[in-house]
C-alpha positions as CSV (number, residue, x, y, z in Angstrom):
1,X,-6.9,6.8,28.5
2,X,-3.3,6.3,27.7
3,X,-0.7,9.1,28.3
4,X,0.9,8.5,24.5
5,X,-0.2,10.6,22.3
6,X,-0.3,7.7,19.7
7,X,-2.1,5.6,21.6
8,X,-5.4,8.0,22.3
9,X,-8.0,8.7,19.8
10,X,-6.8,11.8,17.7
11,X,-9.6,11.9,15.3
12,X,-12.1,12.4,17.7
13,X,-9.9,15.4,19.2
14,X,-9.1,17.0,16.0
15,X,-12.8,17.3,15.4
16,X,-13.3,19.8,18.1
17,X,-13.5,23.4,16.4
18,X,-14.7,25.1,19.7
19,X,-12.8,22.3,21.8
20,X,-14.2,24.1,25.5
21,X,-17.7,24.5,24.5
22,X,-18.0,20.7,22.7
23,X,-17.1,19.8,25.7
24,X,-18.4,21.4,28.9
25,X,-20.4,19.7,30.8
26,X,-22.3,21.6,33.6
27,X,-23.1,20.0,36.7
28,X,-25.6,20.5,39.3
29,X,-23.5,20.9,42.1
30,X,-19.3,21.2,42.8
31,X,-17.3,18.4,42.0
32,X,-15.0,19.7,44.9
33,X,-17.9,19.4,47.6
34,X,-19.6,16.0,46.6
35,X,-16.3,14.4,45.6
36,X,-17.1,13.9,41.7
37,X,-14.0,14.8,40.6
38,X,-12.6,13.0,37.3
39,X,-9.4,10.8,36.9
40,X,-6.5,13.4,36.1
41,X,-4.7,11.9,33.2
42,X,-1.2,12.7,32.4
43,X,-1.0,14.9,29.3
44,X,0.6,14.0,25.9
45,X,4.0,15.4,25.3
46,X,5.5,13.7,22.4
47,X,4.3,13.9,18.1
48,X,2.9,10.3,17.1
49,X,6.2,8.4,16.0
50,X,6.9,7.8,12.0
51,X,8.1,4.9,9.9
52,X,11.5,5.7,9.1
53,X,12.8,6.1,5.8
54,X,14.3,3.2,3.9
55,X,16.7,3.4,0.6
56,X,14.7,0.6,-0.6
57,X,11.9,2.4,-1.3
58,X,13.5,4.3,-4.4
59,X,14.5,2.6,-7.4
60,X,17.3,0.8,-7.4
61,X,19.9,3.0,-9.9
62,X,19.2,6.0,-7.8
63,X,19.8,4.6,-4.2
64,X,23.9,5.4,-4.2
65,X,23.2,8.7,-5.4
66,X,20.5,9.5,-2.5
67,X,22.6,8.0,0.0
68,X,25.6,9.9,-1.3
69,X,23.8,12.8,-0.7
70,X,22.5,12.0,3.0
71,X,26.2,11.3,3.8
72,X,27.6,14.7,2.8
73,X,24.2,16.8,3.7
74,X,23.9,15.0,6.5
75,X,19.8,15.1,6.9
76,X,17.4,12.8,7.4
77,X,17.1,10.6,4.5
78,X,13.0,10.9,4.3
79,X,14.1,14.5,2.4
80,X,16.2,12.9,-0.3
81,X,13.6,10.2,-1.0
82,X,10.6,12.3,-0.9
83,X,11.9,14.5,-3.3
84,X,13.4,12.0,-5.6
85,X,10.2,10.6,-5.8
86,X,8.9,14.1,-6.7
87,X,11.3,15.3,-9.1
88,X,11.0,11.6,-10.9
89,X,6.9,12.7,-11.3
90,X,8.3,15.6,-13.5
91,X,10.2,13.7,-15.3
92,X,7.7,11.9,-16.7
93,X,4.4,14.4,-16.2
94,X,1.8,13.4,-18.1
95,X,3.2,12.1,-21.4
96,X,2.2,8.4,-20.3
97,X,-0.4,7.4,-17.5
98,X,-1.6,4.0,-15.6
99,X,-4.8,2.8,-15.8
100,X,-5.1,0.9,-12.9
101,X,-8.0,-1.6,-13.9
102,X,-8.5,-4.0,-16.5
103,X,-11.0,-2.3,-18.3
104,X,-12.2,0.9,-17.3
105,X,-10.6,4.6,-18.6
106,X,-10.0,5.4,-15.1
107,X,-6.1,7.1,-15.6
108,X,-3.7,8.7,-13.3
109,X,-0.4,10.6,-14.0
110,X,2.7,10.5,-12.2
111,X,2.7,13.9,-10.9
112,X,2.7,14.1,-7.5
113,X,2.7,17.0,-4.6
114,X,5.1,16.4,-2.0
115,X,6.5,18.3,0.9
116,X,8.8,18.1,3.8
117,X,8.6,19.2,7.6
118,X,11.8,20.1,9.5
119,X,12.7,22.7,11.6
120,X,15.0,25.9,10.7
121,X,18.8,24.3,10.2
122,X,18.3,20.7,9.3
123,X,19.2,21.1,5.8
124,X,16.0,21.3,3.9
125,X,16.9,23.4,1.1
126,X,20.6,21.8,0.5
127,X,18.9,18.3,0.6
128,X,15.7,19.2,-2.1
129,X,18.2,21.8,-4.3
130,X,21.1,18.5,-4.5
131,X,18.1,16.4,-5.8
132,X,16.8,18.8,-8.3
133,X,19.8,19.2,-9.5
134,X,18.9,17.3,-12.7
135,X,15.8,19.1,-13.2
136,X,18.0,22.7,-13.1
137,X,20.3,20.9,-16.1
138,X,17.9,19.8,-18.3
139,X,15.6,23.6,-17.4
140,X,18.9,25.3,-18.7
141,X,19.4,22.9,-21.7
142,X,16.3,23.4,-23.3
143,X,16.6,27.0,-22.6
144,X,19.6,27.4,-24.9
145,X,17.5,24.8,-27.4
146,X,15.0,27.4,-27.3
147,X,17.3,30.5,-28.0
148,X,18.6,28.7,-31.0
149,X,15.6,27.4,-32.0
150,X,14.5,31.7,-31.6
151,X,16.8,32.6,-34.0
152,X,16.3,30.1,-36.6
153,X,12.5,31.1,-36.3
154,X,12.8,35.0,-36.4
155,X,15.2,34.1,-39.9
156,X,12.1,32.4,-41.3
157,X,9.3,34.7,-40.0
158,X,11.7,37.9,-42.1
159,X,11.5,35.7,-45.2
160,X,8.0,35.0,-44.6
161,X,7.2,38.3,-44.5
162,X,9.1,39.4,-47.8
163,X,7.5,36.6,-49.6
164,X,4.6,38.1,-48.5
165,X,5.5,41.5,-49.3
166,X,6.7,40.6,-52.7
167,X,3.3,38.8,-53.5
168,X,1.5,41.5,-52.5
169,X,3.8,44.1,-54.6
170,X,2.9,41.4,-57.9
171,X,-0.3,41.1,-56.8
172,X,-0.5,45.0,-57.2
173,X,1.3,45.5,-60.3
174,X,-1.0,42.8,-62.7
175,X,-4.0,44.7,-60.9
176,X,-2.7,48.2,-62.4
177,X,-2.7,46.4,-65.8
178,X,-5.8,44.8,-65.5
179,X,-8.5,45.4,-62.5
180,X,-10.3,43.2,-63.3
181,X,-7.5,40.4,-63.4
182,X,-7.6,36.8,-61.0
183,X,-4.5,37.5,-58.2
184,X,-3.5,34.7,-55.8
185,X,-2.5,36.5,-52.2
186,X,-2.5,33.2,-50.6
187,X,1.1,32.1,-49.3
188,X,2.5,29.5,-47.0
189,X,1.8,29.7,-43.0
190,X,3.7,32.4,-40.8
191,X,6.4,29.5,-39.2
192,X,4.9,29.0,-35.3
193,X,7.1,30.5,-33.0
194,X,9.3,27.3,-30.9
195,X,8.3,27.0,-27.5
196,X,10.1,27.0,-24.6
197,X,10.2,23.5,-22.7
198,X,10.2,24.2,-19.0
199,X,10.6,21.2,-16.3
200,X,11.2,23.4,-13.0
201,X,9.0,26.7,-11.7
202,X,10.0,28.5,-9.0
203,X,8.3,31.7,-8.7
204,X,4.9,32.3,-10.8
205,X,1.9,34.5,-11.3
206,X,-1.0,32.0,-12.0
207,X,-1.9,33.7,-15.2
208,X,2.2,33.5,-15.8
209,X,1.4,29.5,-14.8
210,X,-1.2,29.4,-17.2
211,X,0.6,30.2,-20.2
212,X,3.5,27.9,-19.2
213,X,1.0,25.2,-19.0
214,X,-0.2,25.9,-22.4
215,X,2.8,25.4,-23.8
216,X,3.4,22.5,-21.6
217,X,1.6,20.0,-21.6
218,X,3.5,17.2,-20.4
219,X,3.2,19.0,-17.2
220,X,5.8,21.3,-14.9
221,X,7.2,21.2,-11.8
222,X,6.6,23.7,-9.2
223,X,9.1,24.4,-7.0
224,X,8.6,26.5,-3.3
225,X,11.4,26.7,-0.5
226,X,8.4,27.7,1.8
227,X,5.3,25.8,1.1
228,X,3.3,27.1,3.3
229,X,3.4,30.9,2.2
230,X,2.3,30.1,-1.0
231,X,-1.0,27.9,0.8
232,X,-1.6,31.1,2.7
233,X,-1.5,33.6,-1.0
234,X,-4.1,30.9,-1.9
235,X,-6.3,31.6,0.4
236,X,-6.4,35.1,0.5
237,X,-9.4,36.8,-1.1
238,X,-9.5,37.3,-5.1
239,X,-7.2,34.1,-5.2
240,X,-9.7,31.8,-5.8
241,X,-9.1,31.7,-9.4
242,X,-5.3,31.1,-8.3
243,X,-6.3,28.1,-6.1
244,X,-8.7,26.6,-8.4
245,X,-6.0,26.5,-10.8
246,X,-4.1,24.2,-8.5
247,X,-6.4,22.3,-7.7
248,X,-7.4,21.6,-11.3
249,X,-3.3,20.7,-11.7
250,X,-3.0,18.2,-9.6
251,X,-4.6,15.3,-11.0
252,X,-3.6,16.2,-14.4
253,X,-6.5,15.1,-16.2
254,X,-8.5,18.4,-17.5
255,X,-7.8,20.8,-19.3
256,X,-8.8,25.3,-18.1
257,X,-10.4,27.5,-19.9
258,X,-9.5,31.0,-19.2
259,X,-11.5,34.3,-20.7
260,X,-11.0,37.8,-19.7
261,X,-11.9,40.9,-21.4
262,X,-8.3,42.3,-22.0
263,X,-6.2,39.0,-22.4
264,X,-9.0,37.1,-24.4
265,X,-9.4,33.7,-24.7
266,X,-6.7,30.9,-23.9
267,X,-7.2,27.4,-23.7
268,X,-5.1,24.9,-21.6
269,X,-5.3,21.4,-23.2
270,X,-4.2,20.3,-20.2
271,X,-2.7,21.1,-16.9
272,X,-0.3,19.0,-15.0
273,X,1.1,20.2,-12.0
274,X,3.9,18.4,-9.3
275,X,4.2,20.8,-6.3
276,X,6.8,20.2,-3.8
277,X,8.5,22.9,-0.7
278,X,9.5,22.3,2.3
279,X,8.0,24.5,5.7
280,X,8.5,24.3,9.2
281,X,6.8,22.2,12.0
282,X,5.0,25.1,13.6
283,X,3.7,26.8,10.2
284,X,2.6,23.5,9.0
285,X,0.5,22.7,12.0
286,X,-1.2,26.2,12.1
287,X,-2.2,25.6,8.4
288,X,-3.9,22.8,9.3
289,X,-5.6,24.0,12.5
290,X,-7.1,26.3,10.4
291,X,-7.4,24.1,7.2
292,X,-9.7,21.3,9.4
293,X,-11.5,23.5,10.8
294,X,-13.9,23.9,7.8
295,X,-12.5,27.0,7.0
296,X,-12.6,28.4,3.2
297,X,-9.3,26.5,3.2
298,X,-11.0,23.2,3.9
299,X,-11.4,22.0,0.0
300,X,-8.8,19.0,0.1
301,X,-5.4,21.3,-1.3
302,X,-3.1,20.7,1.7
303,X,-4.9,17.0,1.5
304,X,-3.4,16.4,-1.9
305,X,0.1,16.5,-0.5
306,X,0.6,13.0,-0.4
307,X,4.1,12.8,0.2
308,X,4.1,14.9,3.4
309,X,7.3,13.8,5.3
310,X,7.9,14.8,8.5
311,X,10.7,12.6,10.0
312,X,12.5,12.8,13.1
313,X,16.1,14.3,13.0
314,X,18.6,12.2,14.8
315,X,20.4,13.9,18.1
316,X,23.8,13.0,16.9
317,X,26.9,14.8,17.1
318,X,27.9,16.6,14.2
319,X,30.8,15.9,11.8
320,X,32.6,17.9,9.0
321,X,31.9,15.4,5.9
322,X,33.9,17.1,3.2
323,X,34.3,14.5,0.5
324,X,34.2,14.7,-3.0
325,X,30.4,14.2,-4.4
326,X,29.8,10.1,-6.0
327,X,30.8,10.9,-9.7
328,X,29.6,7.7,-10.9
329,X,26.3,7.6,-8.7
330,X,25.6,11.1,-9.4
331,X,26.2,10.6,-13.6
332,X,24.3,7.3,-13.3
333,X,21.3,9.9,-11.9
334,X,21.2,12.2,-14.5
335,X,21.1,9.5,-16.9
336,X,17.6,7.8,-15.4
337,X,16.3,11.9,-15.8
338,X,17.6,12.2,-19.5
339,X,15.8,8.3,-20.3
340,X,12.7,10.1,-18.9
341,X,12.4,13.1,-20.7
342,X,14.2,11.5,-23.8
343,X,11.8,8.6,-23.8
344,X,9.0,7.7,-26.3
345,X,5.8,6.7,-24.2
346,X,4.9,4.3,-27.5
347,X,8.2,3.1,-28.7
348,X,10.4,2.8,-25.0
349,X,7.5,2.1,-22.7
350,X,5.5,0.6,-25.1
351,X,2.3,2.3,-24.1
352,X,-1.2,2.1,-25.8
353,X,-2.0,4.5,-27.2
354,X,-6.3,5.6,-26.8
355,X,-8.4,5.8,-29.2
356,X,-12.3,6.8,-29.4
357,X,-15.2,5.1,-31.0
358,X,-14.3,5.2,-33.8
359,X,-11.3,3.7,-33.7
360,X,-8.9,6.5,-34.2
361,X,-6.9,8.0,-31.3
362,X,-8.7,10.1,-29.0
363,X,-5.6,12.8,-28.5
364,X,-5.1,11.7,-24.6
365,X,-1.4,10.8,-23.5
366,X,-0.9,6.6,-24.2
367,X,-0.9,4.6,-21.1
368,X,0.1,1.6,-19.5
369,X,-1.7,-1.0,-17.5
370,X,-0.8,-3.3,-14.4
371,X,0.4,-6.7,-14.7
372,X,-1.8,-9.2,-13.7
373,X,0.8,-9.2,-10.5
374,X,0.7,-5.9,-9.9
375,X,-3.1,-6.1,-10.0
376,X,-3.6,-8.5,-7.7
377,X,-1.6,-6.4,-5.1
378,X,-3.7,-3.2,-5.5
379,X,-6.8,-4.7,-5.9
380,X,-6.2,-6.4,-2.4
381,X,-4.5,-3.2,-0.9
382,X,-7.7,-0.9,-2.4
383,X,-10.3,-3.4,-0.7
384,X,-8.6,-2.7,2.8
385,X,-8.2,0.8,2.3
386,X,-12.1,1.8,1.1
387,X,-13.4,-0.2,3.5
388,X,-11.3,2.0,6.2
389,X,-12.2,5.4,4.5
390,X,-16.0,3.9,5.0
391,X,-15.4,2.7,8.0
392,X,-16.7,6.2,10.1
393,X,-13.5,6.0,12.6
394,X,-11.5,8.8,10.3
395,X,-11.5,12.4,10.9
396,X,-12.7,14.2,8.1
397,X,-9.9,15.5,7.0
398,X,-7.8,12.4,7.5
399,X,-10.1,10.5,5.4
400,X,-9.6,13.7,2.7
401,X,-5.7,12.7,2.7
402,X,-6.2,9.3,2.4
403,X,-8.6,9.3,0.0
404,X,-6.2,10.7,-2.3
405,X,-4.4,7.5,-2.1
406,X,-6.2,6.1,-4.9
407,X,-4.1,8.3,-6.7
408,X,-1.1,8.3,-5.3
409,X,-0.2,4.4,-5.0
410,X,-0.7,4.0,-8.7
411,X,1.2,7.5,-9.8
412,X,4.1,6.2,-7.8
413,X,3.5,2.5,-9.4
414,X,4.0,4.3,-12.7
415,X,7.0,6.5,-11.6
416,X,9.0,3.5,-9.8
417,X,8.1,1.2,-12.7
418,X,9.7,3.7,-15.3
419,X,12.5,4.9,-13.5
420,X,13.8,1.3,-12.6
421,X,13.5,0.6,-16.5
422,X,10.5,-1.0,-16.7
423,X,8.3,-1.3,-20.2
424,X,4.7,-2.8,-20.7
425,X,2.1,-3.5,-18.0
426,X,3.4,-1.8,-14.7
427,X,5.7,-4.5,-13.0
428,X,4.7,-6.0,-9.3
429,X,7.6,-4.7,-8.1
430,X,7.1,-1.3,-8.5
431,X,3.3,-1.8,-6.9
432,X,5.0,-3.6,-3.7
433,X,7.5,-0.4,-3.8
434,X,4.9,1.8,-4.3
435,X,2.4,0.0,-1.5
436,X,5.5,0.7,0.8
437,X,5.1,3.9,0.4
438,X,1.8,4.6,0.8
439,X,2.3,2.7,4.5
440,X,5.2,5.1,5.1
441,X,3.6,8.0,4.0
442,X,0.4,7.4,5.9
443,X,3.0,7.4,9.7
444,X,4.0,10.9,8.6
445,X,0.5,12.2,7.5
446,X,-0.9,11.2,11.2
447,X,2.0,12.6,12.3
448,X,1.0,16.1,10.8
449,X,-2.5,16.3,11.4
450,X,-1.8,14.8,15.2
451,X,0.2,17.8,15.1
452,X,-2.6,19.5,15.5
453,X,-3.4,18.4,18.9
454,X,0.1,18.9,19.9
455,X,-0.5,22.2,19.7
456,X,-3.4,22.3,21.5
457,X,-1.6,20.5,24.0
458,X,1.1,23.2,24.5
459,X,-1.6,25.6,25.1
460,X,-2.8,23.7,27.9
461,X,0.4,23.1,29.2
462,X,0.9,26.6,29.7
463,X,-2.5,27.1,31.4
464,X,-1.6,24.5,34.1
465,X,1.6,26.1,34.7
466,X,0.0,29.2,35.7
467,X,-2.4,27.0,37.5
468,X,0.6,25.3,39.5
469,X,2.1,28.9,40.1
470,X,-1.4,30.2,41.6
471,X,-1.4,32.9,38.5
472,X,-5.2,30.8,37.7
473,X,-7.6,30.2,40.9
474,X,-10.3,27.9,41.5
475,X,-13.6,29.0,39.2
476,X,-11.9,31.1,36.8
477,X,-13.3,32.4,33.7
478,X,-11.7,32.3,30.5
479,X,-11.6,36.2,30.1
480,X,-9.4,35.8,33.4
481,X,-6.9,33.7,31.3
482,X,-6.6,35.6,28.4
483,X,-6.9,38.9,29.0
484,X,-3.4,38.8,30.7
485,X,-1.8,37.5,27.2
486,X,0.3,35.0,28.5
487,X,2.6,33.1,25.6
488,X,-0.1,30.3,24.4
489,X,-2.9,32.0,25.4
490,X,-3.4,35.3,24.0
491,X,-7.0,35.0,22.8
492,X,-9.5,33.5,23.9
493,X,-9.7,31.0,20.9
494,X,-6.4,29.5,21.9
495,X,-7.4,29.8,25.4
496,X,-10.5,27.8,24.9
497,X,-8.8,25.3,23.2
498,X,-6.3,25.1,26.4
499,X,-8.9,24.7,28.4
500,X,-10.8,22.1,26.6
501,X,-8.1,19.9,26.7
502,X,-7.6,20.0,30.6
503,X,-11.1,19.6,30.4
504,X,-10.6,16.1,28.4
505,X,-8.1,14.8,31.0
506,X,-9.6,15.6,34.1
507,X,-7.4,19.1,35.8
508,X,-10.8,20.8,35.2
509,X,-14.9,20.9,35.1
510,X,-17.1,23.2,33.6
511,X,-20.2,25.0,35.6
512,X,-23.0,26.9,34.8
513,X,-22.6,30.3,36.6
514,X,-25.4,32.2,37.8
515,X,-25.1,35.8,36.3
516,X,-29.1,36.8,36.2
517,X,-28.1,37.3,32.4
518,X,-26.5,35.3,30.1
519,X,-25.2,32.0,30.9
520,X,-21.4,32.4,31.9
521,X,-19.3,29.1,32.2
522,X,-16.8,29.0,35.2
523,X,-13.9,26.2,35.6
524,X,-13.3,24.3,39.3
525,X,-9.5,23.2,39.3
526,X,-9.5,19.3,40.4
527,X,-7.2,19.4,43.7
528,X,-4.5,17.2,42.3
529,X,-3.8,19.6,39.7
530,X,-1.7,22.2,41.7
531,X,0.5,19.6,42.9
């Protein structure tokens, strides 16, 4: 067994639930009297190492800008790009999609879920809120669209309604001549009331969500500073309608239906979701302890955060940047956002549009197709990667996250190839870019859910410290542990978990104690580990 926590097999630890009692073995007689004692391994201290960001990776107008950014922020550059990448997904929502194969309907949206790990004071927030910046502008331009576009409606809804009044009033005075007269109370359509274009949510009830959605069907952006609070509200009883809601948003395909006896009936033609926060390493880990532990939360939502960055942040000496921002990169920015939203998906992307049997179109956003290029590429890169997620060697809930790759790699195909200025079939370049990704992404996503161990690993850290210090003694119980709540081991599910690692690397071995009753397990401390 290696003593690098990238090198050993993480998916078969992350599949212990009950780590001690998966694996206890009992033995027939004392390892320390017939000499049976295990190899002590040294244990893992360090997170599995990621692929480091590259500018390369983001199209190639919005590279100065990003970098611009990193320079004055000063944080690792994997925040900038995972949130351009993000905020470039709802941009574009689902007004266009890619159908990744030649034939078939199969089609995917460039919304995406993204989040990024870092702990307190390495510049999160500053890092996502400089990148949405763009978003924010064109949130508060359509807001003042809307208030004019307000105004001009309620004008036409009052003379509406004194047309209507005055028909009525006619209608009423030929029937006082003549009751038995032919009136006419038709009248032109109430004008609808405009709707309010919304790119960037930051704080919303589902049913709130819901109507935004409605009116939105492009898709919206939601925006938390703490992802993993909002996870948590999910999964709190009674939110089920909440979290189904998500999940529903983020492939963008279907539409929701909702009915209630006081609000009624509403119908969602579609709902589009992109979801990106940031959190903190140790919040983030918990989740998913819980999350893979088929828990109620195990149903693929923290899965479908495909760009989960969790990057390491450079021990470098700190410097005052104060510099004025990149005019020209940062106007060069905007302008790829306003070409987004501003776009036609038939006329500037020249999309297909669908159609249905009978020729007509079927209402469902146009699309766009790969180039024979970019075909090749994913076709060759999808072989590999189902024949991993087959391949048995994947804990569950790794092979959940990668699954969703099939989405992911062509939604960012889509997003790179329109933000670079691409039109027609989706370019080779943008697949290779996007491919690129999906190899980077996957470092940080075994990075998280090896997390998990990490944890685990500090627990049993802990335990052998008070080994060492002669606070644990030779067939202890693991009511002795935690019944003392020590830091790391204040119940006896973390305690268990502590144990079953030392277990796994040799400072201890189970036995069977004879009680008379029920069976008790007791631990023997291997000699070398008090040393």
């Amino acid at each position: 067994m290696s003593t690098h926590l990238e090198d050993f097999d993480i998916n078969a630890l992350l599949a212990r639930n009950d780590v001690a009692k998966a694996r206890t073995s009992f033995f027939a007689k004392s390892p320390s009297t017939s000499g049976d004692w295990p190899e002590i391994e040294p244990l893992p201290d360090s997170l599995k190492p990621v692929e480091p960001f590259d500018m390369a990776l983001l199209p190639e107008s919005l590279r100065p800008w990003a970098q611009d950014i990193v320079n004055r922020v000063q944080c690792p550059p994997d925040f900038i790009g995972a949130t351009v990448i993000c905020a470039l997904g709802i941009a574009i929502g689902r007004r266009v999609g890619v159908r990744p194969k030649l034939r078939d309907d199969w089609t995917e949206y460039g919304n995406v879920w993204g989040g990024i790990v870092g702990r307190p004071g390495v510049m999160k927030s500053p890092a996502m809120s400089a990148i949405l910046a763009p978003l924010k502008r064109l949130d508060i331009e359509a807001s003042q669209r809307y208030e004019d576009e307000l105004a001009e409606h309620e004008n036409a809804a009052k003379l509406h309604k004194m047309r209507q009044d005055a028909a009525d009033k006619k209608a009423m005075a030929t029937l006082k001549k003549n009751q038995d007269a032919t009136v006419d109370l038709r009248s032109p359509g109430a004008p609808e009331p405009p709707k309010l274009k919304r790119y960037l949510i930051n704080d919303a009830t589902v049913e709130k969500l819901g109507e935004i959605c409605a009116d939105n069907p492009q898709g919206v952006g939601v925006f938390r500073d703490e992802l993993v609070s909002l996870l948590k509200g999910l999964d709190r009883d009674g939110q089920e309608a909440a979290r189904g809601f998500y999940l529903t948003g983020w492939n963008g395909n279907d539409g929701y239906t909702v009915d209630r006896i006081m609000r009624g009936h509403q119908r969602i033609e579609a709902v589009c979701l992109s979801l990106i926060g940031s959190t903190q390493p140790g919040r983030l880990s918990e989740y998913l302890r819980i999350a893979i532990a088929a828990g109620a939360a195990d149903d693929g939502l923290i899965q479908r955060f495909g760009v989960l960055v969790w990057p390491d942040v450079p021990r470098q000496t700190w410097e005052n940047v104060d510099c004025w921002p990149d005019a020209e990169a940062k106007h060069a920015a905007h302008a790829v956002f306003k070409r987004l939203v501003d776009a036609d998906p038939v006329e500037t992307w020249q999309a297909e549009v669908p159609t249905g049997p009978d020729g007509e179109p079927d209402g469902d956003p146009p699309f766009l197709r790969l180039s024979p290029e970019a075909m090749e590429s994913f076709v060759e890169w999808r072989t590999e990667h189902e024949n991993t997620l087959r391949g048995g060697d994947l804990h569950p809930a790794m092979e959940s996250h990668l699954a969703k790759y099939r989405k992911l790699v062509p939604s960012l195909a889509l997003v790179l190839h329109l933000a670079n200025g691409g039109t027609g079939p989706v370019a080779d370049y943008a697949m290779n870019q996007a491919l690129a990704w999906a190899a980077y992404l996957r470092s940080h996503a075994e990075r998280a859910y090896g997390s998990v161990l990490v944890a685990e690993v500090s627990g049993a850290k802990a335990l052998l410290r008070r080994i060492k210090a002669g606070d644990v003694t030779d067939g202890f119980s693991a009511r002795d542990v935690y019944r003392n709540q020590w830091s790391g081991l204040e119940n006896r599910e973390a305690t268990m978990k502590a144990i079953g690692v030392l277990i796994e690397y040799g400072y201890l071995v189970a036995e069977a104690a004879e009680t008379g009753g029920r069976a008790k397990s007791i631990y023997r401390i291997h000699p070398g580990a008090t040393r």
